[in-house]
N, C-alpha and C positions, 0 to 999 in steps of 0.2 A: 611904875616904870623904873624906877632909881633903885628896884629889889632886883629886877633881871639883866640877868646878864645878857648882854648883846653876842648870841655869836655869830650872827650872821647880818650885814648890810649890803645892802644892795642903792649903790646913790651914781648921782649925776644921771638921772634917767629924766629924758626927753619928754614922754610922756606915762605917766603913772594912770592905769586905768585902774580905778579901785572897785568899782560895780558895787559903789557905797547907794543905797536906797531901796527901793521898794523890791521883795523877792517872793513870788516873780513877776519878772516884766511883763505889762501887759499894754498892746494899745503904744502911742507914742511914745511911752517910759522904756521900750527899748532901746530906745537910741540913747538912753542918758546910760553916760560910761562912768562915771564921777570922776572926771580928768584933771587930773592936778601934773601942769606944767613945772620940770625940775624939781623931780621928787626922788625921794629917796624912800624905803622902805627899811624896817628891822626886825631883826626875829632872833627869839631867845627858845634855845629848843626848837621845838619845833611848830611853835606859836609865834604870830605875828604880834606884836606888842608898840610899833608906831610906825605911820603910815602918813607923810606928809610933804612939805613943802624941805627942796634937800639942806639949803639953810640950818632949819629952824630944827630937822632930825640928826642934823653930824651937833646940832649946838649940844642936844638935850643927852643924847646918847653917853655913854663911856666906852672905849673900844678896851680890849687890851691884847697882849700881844698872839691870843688862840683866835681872834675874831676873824671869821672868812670877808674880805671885804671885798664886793664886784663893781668892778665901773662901767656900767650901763652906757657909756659913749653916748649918749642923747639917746637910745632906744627904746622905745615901747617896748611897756612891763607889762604883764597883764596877769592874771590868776592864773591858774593853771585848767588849761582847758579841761572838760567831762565830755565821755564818750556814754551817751546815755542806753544803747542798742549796737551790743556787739556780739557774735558766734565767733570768739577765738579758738575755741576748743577743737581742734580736729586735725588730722594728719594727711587726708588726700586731697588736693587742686582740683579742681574740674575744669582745667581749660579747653580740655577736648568741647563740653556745653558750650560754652564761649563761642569756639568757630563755627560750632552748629548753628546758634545765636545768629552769628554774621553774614550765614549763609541760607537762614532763613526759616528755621524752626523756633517756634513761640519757647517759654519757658513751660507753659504748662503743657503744649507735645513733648516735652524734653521727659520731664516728670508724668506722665502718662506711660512712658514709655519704659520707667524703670530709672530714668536717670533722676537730677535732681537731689534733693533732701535724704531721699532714698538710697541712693548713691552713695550719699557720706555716712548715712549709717551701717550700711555693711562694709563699708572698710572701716570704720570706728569700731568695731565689731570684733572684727579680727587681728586689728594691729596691736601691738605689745604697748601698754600703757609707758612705757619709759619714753617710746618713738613720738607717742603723742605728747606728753608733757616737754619736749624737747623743743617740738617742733611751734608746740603756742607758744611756750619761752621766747621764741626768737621772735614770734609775732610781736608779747609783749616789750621787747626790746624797741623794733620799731613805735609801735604804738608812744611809747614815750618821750620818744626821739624827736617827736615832730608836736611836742607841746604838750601834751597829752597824760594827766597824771591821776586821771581815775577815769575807770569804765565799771559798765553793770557789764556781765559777764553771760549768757544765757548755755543750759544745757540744750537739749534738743536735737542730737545726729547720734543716744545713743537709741530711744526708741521703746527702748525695754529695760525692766527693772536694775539689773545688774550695771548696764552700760550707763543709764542714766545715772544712776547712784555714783561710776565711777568718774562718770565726765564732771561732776559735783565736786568730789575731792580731790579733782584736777584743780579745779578752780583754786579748793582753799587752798590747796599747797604750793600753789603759785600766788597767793595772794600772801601768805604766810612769807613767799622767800623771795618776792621778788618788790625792786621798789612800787612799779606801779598797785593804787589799789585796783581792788576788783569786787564789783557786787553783785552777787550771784544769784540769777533767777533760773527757776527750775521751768524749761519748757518740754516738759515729756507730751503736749500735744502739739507738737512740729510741723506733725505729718502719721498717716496712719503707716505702719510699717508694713512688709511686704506680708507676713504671716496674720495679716489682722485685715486684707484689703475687703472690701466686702462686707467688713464686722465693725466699723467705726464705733459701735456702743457698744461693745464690750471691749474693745480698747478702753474707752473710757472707762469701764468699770474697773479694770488692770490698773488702771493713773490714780483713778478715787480710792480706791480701797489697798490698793498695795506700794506702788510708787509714792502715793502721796503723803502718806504716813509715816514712812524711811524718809523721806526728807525731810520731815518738817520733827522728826524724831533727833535726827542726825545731826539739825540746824544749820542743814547746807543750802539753805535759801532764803532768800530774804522777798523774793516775789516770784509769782505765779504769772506765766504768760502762755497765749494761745497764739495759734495762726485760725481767726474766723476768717475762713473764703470760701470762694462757692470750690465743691471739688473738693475739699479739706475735712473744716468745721464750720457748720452752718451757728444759727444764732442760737436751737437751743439748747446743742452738745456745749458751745462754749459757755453757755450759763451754768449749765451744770457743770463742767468741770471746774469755773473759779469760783461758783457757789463752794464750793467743797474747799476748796481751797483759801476764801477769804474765811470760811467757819473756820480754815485751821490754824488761822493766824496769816498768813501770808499777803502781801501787798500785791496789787492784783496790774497787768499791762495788757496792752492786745495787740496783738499785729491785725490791724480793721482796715479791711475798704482799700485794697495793695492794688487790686486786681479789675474790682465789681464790686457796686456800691451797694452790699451785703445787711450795712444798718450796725458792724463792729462802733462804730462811732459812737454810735446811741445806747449802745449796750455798755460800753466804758462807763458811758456819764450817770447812766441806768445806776451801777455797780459798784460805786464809786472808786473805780481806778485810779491810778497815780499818772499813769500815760495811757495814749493811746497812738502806737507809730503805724508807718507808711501812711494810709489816709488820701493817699490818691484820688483816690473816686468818692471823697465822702460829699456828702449831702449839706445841703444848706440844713436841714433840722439837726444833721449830725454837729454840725459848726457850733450851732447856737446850742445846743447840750452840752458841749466841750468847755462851751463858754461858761454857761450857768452853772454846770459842776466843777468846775477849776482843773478839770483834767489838759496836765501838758499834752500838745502837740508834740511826738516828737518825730520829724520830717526827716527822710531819705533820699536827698536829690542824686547822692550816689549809685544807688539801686536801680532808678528809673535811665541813666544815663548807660549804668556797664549792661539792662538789658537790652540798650539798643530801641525805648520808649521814648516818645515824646509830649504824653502829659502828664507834668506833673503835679503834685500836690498843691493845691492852691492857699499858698502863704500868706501871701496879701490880704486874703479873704476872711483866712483866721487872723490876721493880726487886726484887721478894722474889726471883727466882732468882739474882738476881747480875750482871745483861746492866750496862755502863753504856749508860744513857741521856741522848743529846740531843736537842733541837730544833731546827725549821728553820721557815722558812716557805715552801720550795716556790715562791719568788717564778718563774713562769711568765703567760702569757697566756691557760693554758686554765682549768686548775683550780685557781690560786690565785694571785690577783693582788693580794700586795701586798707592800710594802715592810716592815711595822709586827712587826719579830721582839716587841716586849711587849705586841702584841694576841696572839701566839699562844701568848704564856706565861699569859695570861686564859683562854684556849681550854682551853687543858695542864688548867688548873685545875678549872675548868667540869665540862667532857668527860670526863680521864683522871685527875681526881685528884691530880694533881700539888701540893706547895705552893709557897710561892715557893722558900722554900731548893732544893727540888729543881731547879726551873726555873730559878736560878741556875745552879747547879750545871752543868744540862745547857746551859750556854749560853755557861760558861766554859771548864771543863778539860779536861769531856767534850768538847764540839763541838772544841776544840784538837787532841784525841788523834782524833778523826772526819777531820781533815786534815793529819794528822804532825805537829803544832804543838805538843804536849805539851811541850817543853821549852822553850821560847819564849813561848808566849800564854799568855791564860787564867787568872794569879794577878798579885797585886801583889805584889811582893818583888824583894828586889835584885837586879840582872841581868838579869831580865824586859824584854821590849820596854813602854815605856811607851805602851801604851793602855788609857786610861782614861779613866769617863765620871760625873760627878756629874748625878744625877738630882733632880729638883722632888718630893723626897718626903724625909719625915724618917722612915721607917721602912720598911725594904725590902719589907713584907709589904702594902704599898700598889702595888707594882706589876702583880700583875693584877686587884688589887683595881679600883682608877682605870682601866676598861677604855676602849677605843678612842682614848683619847690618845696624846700624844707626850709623853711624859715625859722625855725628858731634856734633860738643861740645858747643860752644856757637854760635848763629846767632843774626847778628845786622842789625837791619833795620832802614833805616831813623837816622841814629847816635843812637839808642837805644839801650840797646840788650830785642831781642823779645822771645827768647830761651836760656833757660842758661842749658842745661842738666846735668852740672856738676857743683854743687854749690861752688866747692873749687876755686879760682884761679881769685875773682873777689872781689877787695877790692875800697875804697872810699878815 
């Protein structure tokens, strides 16, 4: 401590959630936030280097006159939130689906019909790569803005070899120039494209033998995801394609059991994946596989709510069996379009019962270990990457409380800060 240099502290904070212990949470150990009243945090670079009571951190510290120092006003500090399941990549809206939605067409008439998944791939398809990386840019912009300072990233609207490969190198070179991270999974089985409908296995044979070997050649992913559902991919295309895929080195996800309790759940734990999202419909066997193989949960209350559904994924049920559980928002164009990860920890609450500590929780350690990140993200303490974000609330149990806002105040990334939304409180 007395070799680094302090350039960044963060003190007089109300309440310090450090998500110092067990990763990940599982069972009643979500609620434990490791809360230290009147703390202060420091960071040299872009490492956290002391994390404690604000006293005994302004005692030990040295400032000097480059040091960013922020005065926390009594607010809740907290790690910087993880977006564990996101589709940012893409250029066209589908709000027209939407009113359809409200007016009474399911999602799978929407996508039977041509619209849908389908939809964003032939306009991903033909739109000029600059229009696209323009227009995720400013996604990523939000994305950040509201606490949020790492997401996984997924391909999957372009479909086919070409498009896929480029919505890939969308990611790194937004991951490359932009503050937020991003970790990118390759989902080329989405959806079967319009020239393959009918021929779902040799689609797959397209994905194993040609797609999948340009990515993991390229080293533009770091995991392999599926849509298993009925209508889509059944249980043994999707073994086969992340069989092929976890031979190729890749970390293996599923979109399981969104729709119709298909058995994705049991096939995660089967396989042994890192997550397995939406989960709606899963099954008590699927629960306790989740359980037993340590695969995170990670939940979508967003998804269920902008489809205009009303059940959802049964949280409670995975958290007394033992699953950890995360959150995400699904940020996509079809069924859930937004940026705002603490309007769906309001949702979490609402809908599945969640309370904050939990949804903390699920948004730190968990969502960390949902993207390999567990020894890096996700707590404040020493040697952690410093992101961190002080919030416009002086008690963390105001966060889904205070719904459909942007609550937060300043976010740091990389020892930075990359959002200051509130320019008072940040002196040199």
């Amino acid at each position: 401590m007395a070799d680094s240099k302090v350039t960044l502290l963060i003190e007089n904070i109300g309440q310090l959630i450090t998500m110092t212990g067990s990763v990940p949470r599982i069972g009643p150990d979500l609620k434990e936030l490791g809360l230290i009243e009147n703390g202060a945090v420091a960071v040299s670079g872009d490492r956290i280097v002391m994390a404690g009571d604000n006293d005994i951190v302004r005692q030990t510290v040295s400032l000097d006159k480059d040091t960013i120092v922020i005065d926390a006003d009594r607010a809740v500090v907290t790690p910087g939130f993880i977006d564990p399941h996101t589709h940012p990549v893409f250029a066209m809206t589908r709000q027209m689906e939407f009113e359809m939605r409200i007016l009474g067409k399911t999602y799978m008439e929407i996508a039977e019909a041509g619209g849908g998944i389908r939809a964003s791939v032939r306009d991903l398809r033909t739109t000029p790569r600059e229009v696209i990386t323009a227009k995720s840019r400013e996604r990523l912009d939000r994305i950040i803005a509201h606490g949020v300072t790492t997401i996984e990233a997924k391909s999957g609207y372009g479909l086919s070899t070409e498009s896929e490969i480029q919505q890939l190198e969308i990611i790194r070179e937004l991951n490359d120039s932009h503050p937020l991270d991003l970790v990118p999974t390759f989902l080329g089985a989405h959806e079967v494209p319009d020239e393959y409908r009918g021929k779902a296995d040799e689609y797959i044979e397209l994905i194993n033998n040609e797609m999948l070997p340009l990515v993991v050649k390229n080293k533009l992913a770091e995991f392999s995801d599926i849509f298993t559902e009925k209508g889509v991919f059944d249980i043994e295309q999707s073994r086969r394609v992340q069989q092929a895929a976890k031979d190729a080195g890749l970390g293996l996800k599923f979109h399981a059991d969104e729709l119709t309790p298909l058995g994705g759940a049991e096939l995660a734990a089967e396989m042994g994946a890192v997550s397995a999202d939406h989960l709606v419909y899963i099954t008590d066997d699927g629960i306790n596989a989740m359980a037993k193989a340590g695969v995170v949960a990670v939940l979508l209350p967003g998804t269920t709510f902008a489809l205009g559904h009303t059940e959802y994924a049964p949280a409670r049920k995975m958290i007394e069996a033992g699953v950890p559980v995360s959150l995400s928002t699904d940020c996509n164009p079809g069924s859930s379009y937004t940026e705002n990860l603490p309007l769906i920890i309001s949702i979490a609450a609402l809908r599945m019962k969640m309370t904050a500590a939990e949804s903390i929780s699920a948004v730190t350690v968990n969502a960390a270990v949902a993207i390999n990140r567990g020894d890096s993200l996700g707590q404040i303490q020493p040697g952690k990457q410093a992101d961190i974000v002080v919030w416009n609330m002086e008690d963390y149990r105001e966060l889904p409380y205070h719904y459909g806002v942007n609550p937060a105040r300043v976010v740091v990334k990389r020892g930075k800060v990359a959002v200051n939304n509130r320019l008072t409180g940040i002196v040199h």
